[in-house]
N, C-alpha and C positions, 0 to 999 in steps of 0.2 A: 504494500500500500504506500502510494507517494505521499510526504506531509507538504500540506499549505501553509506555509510561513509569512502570517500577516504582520505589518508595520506601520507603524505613523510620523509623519514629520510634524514636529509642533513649534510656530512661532515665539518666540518674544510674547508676545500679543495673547499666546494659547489658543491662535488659528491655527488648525489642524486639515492636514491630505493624510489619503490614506490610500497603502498599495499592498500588492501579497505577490506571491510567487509561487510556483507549484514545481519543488526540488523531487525529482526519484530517490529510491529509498530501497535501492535493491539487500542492503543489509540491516532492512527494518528495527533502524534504530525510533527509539521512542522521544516523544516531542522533548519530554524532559531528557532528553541525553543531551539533542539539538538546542538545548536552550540551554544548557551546561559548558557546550562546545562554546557556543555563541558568547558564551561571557567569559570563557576561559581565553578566547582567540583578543574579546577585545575590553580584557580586562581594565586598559590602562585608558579605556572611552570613557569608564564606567563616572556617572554624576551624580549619582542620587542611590545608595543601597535596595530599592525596591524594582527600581528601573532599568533593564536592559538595552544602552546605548548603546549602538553600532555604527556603521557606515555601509549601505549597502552596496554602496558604486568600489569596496572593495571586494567584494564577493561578485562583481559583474551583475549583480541585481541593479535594476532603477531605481532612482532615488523619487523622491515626491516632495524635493524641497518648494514654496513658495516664487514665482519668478522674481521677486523682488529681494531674495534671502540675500541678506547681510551679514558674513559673521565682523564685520571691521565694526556690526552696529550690538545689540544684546543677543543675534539669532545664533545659534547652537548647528556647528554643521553634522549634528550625531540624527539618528531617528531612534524611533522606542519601538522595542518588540511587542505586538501586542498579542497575536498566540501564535501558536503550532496547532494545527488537529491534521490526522489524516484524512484522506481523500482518494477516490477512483478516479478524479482527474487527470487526464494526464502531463509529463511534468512542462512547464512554459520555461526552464532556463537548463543548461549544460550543468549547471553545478553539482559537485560531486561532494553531498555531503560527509565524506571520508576523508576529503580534503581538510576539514576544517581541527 
């Protein structure tokens, strides 16, 4: 089963986009393993202890910043993890979550 890895980008402001991905999962790993991965790879993003920052434009995922995003102004160039669930979808990027 592939997981769907959902995200948000959040302003300054607390205006929010939102985008997801659908990675293969030939070694069906569990969302909690991928959200362990996720924080262990960008541990030194991390802002807030509850909140899973990343950067997805490092993973080859799209990003969903703001066209107007600033970081020279308060905007944060990280997005927040917002879940994993599996899915019969099939997957929308190359990424080999094994990589991670």
């Amino acid at each position: 089963m592939n997981l769907e890895i959902s995200y948000l980008y959040r302003d300054a402001a607390n205006y929010k986009q939102f985008q997801s991905v659908i990675v293969a999962n030939p070694d069906q790993f569990s969302p909690e393993t991928v959200s362990e991965q996720l924080r262990s790879r960008f541990a030194a993003d991390q802002v807030w202890p509850d909140i899973l920052h990343f950067r997805p434009e490092d993973l080859g995922w799209p990003t969903c910043y703001f066209e107007n995003h600033g970081e020279d102004e308060d905007d944060l160039d990280l997005h927040e993890l917002e879940s994993i669930s599996p899915t019969d979808q099939p997957a929308t990027t190359d990424f080999a979550l094994n990589s991670l």
